[in-house]
N, C-alpha and C positions, 0 to 999 in steps of 0.2 A: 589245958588249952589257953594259951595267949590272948592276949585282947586286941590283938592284929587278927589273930585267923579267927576270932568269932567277928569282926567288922567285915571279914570277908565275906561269912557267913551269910550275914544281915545284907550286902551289897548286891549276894547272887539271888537271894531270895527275894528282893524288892526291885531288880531289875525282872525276875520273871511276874511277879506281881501287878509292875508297872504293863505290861504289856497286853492287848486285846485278848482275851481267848481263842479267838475264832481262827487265830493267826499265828498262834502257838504252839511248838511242839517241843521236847523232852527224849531224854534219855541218859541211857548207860552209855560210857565211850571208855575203851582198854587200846593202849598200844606199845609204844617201844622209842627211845633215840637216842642219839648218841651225841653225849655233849664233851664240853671244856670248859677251860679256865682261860679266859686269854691274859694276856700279863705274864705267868712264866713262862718261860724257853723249853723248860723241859718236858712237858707235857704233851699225851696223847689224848686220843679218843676212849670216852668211856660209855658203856651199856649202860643202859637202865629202862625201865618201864615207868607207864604211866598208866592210872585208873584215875575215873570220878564219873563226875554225870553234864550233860552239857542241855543248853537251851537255845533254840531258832527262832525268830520272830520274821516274819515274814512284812515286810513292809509292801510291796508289791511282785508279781511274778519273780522278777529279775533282781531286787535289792533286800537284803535282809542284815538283820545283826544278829549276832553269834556273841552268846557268855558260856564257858566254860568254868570245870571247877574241878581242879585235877592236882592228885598227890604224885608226884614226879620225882626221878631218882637224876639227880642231874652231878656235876663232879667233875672230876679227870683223874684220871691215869697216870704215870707218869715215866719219863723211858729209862731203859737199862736197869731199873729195882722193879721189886715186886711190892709196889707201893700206891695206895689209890683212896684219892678224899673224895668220900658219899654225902654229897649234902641232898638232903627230904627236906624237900620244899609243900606246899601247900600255892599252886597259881591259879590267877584268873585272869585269864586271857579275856578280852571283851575286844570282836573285832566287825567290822563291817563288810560283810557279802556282795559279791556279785556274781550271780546263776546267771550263763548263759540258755541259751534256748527257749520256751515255752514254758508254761505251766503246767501243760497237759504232757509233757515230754514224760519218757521214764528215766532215762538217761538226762543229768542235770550237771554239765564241768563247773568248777567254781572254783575263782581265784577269793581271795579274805584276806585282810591285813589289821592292827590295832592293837595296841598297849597290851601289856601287861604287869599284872605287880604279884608276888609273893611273899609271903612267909616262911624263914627257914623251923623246921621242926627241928631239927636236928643234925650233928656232921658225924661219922664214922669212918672211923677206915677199914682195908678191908675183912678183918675179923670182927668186924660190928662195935669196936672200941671207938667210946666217943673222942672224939675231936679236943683240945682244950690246950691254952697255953701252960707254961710249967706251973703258973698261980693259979690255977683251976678255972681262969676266964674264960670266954668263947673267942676262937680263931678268927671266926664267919659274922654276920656282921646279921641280923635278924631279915633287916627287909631287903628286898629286890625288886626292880620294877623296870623295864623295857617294853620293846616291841616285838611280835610276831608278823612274817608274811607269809602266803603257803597256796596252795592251791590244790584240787581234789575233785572231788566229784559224788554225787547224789542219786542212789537209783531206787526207785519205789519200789518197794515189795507188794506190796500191796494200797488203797486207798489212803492216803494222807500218813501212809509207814514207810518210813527211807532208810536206806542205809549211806553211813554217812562215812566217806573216807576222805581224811585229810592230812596231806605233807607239807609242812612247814618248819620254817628256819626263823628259831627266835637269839635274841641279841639282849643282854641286857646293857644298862645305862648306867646302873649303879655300882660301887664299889662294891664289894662284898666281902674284903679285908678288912679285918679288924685294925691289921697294923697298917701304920701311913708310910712305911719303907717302899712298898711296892700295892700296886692295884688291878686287883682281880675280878673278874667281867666272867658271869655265865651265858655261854653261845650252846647252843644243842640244833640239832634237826631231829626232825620227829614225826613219826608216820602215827594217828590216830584211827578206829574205826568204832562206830557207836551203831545204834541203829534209835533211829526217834520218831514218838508217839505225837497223836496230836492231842490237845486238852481241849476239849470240848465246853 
């Protein structure tokens, strides 16, 4: 493990630490999306999924922050070969909420937008063969860090239990080319759904 994804580590646990109890809730979240590269020409849309766990802080009915913490298959495709770079990232989206309607509602829309940064774990292609230049270097460049916006919706299953679904469109900032010929950006859209507890 890198000493990037254990400071993530530290960052997701000390923001949910930072935060009230009473106002706090957790979970599981698994979903799907389909990213690229932007910078080459050639390149399509690529599958992957996402798993981790995520946290809500409720500031008041209507405004809350959101940290995520999600291992993510992001990449591209690329057209006319059967050709495809899998880079395994490690993200922490950290974004700020806005719940329309009431508190007592069951049905909760919510738009969310805010930063994110990564750590790549690894690149492969499509037979699971690592990534690397002819001198055994890395292609991919370790960190990542951008923005996410998206919008979704909250429906209680039961008292202070929600389910939580969220689509959003992330953009990154950073290079993520090793080489300075050309400059490679990870874009995805991505549907999430978690369902989250409260802590008491």
């Amino acid at each position: 493990m890198s000493k990037f994804t254990i400071i993530l580590f530290a960052i997701f646990f000390i923001h949910i630490g930072m935060v009230k109890a009473q106002t706090l809730s957790v979970g599981p979240m698994v979903g799907f999306n389909i990213s690229s590269l932007s910078g080459p020409t050639n390149t399509k849309a690529l599958p992957g999924i996402t798993l981790g766990a995520f946290a809500n802080y409720s500031v008041n009915e209507n405004v809350g922050i959101g940290a995520k913490f999600m291992y993510s298959q992001l990449g591209t495709d690329y057209k006319n070969v059967d050709y495809i770079n899998r880079l395994h990232y490690l993200q922490m989206p950290i974004t700020a909420i806005y719940y329309f309607g009431e508190g007592g509602d069951k049905f909760r829309p919510k738009i969310y937008g805010g930063p994110y940064v990564g750590t790549l774990l690894s690149a492969t292609l499509k037979d699971g063969t690592k990534i690397t230049e002819a001198n055994g270097g890395p292609v991919y460049k370790k960190l990542d860090f951008g923005a996410v916006i998206g919008a979704g919706f909250n429906y209680r299953i039961q008292d202070r239990t929600w389910l939580n679904v969220d689509a959003g469109f992330s953009q990154g900032f950073a290079d993520v080319n090793e080489s300075p010929i050309a400059k490679f950006k990870n874009q995805a859209f991505g549907l999430n759904v978690g369902v989250s507890f409260p802590i008491k």
